[in-house]
C-alpha positions as CSV (number, residue, x, y, z in Angstrom):
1,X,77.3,-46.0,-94.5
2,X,74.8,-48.7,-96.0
3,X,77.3,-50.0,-98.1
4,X,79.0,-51.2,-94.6
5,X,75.9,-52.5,-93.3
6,X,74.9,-54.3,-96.4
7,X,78.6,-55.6,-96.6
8,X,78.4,-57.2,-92.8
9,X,74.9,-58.8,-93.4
10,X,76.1,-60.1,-96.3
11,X,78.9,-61.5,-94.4
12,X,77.0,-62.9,-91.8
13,X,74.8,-64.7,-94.5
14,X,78.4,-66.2,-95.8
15,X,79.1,-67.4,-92.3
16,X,75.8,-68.9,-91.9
17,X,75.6,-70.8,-95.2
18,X,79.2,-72.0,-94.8
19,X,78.8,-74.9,-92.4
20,X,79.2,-76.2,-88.9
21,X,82.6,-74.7,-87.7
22,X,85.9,-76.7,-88.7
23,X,85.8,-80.4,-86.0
24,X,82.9,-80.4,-85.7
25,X,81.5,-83.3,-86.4
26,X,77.3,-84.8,-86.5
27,X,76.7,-88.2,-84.5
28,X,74.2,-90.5,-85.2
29,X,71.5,-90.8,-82.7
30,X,72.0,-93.1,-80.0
31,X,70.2,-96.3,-79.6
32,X,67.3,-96.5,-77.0
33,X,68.4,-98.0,-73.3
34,X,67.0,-101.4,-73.2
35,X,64.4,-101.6,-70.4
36,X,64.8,-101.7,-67.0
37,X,64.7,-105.6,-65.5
38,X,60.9,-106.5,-64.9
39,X,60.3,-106.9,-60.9
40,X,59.4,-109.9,-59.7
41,X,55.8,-111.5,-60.6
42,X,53.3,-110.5,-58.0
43,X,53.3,-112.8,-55.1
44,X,50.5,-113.3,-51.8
45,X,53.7,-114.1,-49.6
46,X,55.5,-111.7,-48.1
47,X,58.7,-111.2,-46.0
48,X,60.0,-108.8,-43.1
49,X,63.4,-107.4,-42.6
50,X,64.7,-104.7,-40.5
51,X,66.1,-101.3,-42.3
52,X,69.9,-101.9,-42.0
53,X,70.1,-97.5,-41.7
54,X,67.1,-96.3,-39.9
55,X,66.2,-99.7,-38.6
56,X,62.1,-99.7,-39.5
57,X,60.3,-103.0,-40.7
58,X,60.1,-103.3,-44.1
59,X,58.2,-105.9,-45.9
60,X,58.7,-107.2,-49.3
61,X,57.0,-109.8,-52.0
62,X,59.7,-113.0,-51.5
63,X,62.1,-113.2,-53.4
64,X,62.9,-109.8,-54.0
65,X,67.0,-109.3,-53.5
66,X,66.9,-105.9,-52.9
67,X,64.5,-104.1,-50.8
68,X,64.5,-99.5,-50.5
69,X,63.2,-98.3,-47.6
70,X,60.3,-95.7,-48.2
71,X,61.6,-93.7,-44.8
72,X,65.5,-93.4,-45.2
73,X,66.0,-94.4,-49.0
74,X,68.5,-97.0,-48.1
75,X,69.1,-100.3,-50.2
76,X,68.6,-103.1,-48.4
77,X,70.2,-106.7,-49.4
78,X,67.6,-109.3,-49.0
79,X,69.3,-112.7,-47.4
80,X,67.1,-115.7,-47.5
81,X,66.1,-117.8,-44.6
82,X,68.6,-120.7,-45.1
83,X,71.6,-117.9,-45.6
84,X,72.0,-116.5,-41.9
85,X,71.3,-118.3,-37.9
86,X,69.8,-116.5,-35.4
87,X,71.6,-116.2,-32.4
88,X,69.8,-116.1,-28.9
């Protein structure tokens, strides 16, 4: 009976030493992402919107175009001043 047992280990050695199994196949590693877009430089002057889901104030640095409200996660497209009228 240890003939058998030395027969399989020496068969499992064989399979181990043989190779990755028949397609498959190594890839190189991947390049890095390239980083995310900077955010806007820091800026004193601010602007307001209103939350287009929930409908809370939100304020953001100008010239952001996209704002995420902190309460509802929403993403919120900035419009500047000169792009929409009020209407009373």
């Amino acid at each position: 009976m240890a003939s058998k047992e030395e027969d399989m280990a020496e068969a499992e050695e064989e399979e181990e030493e043989e190779g990755p199994p028949p397609g498959w196949q190594s890839f190189p590693p991947q390049p890095s992402l390239p980083p995310p877009p900077t955010p806007p430089p820091p800026s004193s002057e601010l602007g307001q919107m209103v939350c287009g889901s929930c409908r809370r104030l939100l304020s953001y640095p100008k010239g952001s175009r996209h704002v995420q409200c902190q309460c509802c996660q929403m993403i919120n497209f900035v419009l500047e001043g000169s792009c929409f009228l009020f209407h009373l």
